[in-house]
C-alpha beads as a LAMMPS data file, in Angstrom:
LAMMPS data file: protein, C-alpha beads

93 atoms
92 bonds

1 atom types
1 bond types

-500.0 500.0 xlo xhi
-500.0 500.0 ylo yhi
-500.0 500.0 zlo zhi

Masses

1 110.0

Atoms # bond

1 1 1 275.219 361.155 -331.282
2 1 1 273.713 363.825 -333.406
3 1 1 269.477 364.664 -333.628
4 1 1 268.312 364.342 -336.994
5 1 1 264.617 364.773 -338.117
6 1 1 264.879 361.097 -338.661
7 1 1 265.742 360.441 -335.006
8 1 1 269.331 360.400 -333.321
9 1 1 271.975 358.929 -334.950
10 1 1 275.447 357.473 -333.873
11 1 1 278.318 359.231 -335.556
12 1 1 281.134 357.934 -333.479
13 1 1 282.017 355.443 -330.563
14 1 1 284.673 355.057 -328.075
15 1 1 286.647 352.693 -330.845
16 1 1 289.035 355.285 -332.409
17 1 1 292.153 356.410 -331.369
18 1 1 292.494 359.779 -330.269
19 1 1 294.487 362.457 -332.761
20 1 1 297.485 364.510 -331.654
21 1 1 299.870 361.446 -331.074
22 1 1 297.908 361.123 -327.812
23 1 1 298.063 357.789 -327.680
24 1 1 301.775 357.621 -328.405
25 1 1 301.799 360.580 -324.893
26 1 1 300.167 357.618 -323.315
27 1 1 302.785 355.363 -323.946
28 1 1 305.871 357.252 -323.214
29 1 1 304.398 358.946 -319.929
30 1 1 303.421 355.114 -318.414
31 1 1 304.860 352.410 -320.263
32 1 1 301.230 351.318 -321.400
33 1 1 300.585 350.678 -325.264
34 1 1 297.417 351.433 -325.822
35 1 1 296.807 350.736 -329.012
36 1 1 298.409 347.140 -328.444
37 1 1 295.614 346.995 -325.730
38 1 1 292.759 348.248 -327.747
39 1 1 293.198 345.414 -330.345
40 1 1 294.332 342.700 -327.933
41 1 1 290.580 343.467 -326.065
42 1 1 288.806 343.810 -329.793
43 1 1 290.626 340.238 -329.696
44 1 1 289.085 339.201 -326.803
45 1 1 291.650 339.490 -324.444
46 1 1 291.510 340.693 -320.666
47 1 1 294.258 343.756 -320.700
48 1 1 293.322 345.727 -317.156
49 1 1 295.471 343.066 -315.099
50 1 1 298.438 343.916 -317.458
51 1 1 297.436 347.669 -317.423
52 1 1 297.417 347.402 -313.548
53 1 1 301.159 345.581 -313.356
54 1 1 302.636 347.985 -315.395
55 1 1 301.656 350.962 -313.629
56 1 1 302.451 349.175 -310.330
57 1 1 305.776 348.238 -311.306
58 1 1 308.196 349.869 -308.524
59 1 1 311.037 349.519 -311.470
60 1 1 308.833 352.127 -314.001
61 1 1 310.256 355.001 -314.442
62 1 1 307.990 358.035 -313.560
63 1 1 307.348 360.242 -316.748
64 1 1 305.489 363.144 -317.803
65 1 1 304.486 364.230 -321.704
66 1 1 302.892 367.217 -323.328
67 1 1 301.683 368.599 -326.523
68 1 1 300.942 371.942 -327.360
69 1 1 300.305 373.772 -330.693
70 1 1 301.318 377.151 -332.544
71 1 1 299.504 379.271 -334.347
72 1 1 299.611 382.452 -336.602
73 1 1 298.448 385.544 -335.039
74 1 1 294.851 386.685 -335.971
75 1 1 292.727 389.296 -335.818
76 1 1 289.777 390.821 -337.271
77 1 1 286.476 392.383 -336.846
78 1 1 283.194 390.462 -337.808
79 1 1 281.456 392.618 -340.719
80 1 1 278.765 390.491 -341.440
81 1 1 276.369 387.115 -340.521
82 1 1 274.442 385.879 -343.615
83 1 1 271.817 383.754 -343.094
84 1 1 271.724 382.210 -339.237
85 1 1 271.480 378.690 -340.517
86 1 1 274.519 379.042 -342.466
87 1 1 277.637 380.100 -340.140
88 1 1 280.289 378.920 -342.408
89 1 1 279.116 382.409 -344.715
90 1 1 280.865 384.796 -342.006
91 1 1 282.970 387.169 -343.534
92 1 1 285.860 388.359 -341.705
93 1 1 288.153 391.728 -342.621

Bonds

1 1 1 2
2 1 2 3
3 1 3 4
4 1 4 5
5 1 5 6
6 1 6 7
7 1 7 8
8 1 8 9
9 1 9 10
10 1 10 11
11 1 11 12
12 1 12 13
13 1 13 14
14 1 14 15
15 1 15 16
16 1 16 17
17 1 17 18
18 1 18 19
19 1 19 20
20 1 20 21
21 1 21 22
22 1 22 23
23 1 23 24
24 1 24 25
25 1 25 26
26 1 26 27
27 1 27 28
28 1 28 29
29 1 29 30
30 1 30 31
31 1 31 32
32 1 32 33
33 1 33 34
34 1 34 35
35 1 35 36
36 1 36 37
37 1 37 38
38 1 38 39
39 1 39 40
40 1 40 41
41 1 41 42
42 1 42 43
43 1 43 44
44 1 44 45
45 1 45 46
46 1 46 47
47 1 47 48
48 1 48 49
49 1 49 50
50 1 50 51
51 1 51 52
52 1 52 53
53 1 53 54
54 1 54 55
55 1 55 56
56 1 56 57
57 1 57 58
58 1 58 59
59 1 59 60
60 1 60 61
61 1 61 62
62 1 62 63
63 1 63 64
64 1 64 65
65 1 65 66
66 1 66 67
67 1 67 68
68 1 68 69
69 1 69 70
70 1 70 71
71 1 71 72
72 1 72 73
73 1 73 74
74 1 74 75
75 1 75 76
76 1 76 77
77 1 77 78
78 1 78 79
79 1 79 80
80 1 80 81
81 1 81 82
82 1 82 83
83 1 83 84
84 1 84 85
85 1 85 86
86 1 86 87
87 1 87 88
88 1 88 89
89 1 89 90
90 1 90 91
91 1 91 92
92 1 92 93
């Protein structure tokens, strides 16, 4: 939710997917596809008993996953704020 002047408004809910291939993580760490259970409960659909068997299944392999990201060096040294309602004007050297 975000406060406007006209009063708080909703800008997301829990109904996306997350970014990053998360969801795909998800998958590969326990066997669980949860985007297959996100739209089978939009369907109307009970999916937590299913959740629970596969994670209790003594045959599942154990897994781990992980995502990390590079990124280009940076420095700099902040020269100058213009206008305090405006951050997106900082000017870097």
């Amino acid at each position: 939710m975000i406060l406007t002047p006209a009063g708080p408004r909703v800008i997301e809910t829990h109904l996306r997917t997350g970014g990053d291939d998360l969801w795909d993580m998800v998958t590969g760490a326990t066997g669980v596809d949860m985007i297959e259970c996100q739209l089978r409960q939009v369907l109307g659909e009970t999916v937590l008993p299913g959740v629970r068997a596969v994670l209790a299944d003594p045959e599942r392999t154990t897994r781990c996953e992980a995502i990390w990201f590079a990124g280009a060096p940076s420095s700099g040294t902040l020269v100058e704020v213009a206008g305090a309602d405006a951050p997106s004007r900082r000017r870097w050297r």
